[in-house]
N, C-alpha and C positions, 0 to 999 in steps of 0.2 A: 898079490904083490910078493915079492922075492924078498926076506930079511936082507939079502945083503946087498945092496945100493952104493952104488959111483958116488962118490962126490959129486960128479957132473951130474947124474940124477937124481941127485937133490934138486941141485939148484933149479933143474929144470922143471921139477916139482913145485916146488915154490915160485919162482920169482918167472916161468915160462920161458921160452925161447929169444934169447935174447935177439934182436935186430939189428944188422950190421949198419953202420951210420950212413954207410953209401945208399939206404932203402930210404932212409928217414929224410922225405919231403922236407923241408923249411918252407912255408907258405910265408912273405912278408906281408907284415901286418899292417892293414889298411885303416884307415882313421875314417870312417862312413861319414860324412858330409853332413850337419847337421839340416834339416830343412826347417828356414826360417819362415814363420806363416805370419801374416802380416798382424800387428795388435788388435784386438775387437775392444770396443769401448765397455768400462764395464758397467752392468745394468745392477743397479740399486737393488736390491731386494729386500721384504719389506721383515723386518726381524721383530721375532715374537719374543712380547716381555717375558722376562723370567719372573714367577711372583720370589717376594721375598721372602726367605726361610724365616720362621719365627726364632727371633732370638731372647733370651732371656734376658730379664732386666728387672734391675730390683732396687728400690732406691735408698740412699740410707743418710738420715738425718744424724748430723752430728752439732754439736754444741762446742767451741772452739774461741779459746781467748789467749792470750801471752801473760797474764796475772793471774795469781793464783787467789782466786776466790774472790776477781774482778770483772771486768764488763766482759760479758760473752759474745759471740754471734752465734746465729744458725748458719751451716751450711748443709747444704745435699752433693750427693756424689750419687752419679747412676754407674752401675758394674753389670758387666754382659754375663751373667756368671747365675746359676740357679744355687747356690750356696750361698747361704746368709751370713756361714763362717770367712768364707772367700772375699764375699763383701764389705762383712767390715773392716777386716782384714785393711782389704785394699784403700778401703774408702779413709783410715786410720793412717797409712804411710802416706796418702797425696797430703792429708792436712797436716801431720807433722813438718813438713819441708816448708809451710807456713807458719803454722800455728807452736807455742809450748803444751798448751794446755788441751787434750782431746776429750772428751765424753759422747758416745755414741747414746741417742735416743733412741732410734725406731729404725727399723730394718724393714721397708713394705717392694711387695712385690709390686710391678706396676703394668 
């Protein structure tokens, strides 16, 4: 190669020989015709159960009254959750939205 290069031989380096537009076809663009095939009825087929993932579940007894060192109830709360912490956690906010009074008993896996 020659250090000293045309301007014109640049470009024709890079970008190729350019096409005068009188060369350049215009093909109009055809829209292909979609072919409609007529509906098949559809056949059932027979779907395999999925088993179900084991989920954790742990259940937590709570003691639960609105008087203070008055008539109590039991209740249980089941939480999808392998935390005993999470659990009572949780099992503690549902009965507050009822209850004043909460004491957590027993936390069992089940």
């Amino acid at each position: 190669m020659t250090p000293e290069l045309t301007e014109e031989e640049m470009r024709q380096a890079l970008f190729g020989i350019p096409v005068p537009e009188e060369e350049i076809i215009a093909i109009p663009a055809q829209d292909p015709a979609p072919e409609i095939a007529p509906a098949q009825p559809v056949i059932p087929t027979l779907k395999k159960k999925v088993a179900k993932t084991f989920t954790p579940r742990l259940k937590v007894t709570l003691r639960v009254g609105n008087e203070f060192e008055g008539e109590t109830h039991e209740m249980i709360h089941e939480a999808d959750t392998l935390s005993t912490l999470l659990a009572e956690q949780e099992a503690v906010k549902a009965a507050r939205k009822k209850y004043r009074f909460v004491e957590v008993v027993s936390v069992k896996s089940m």
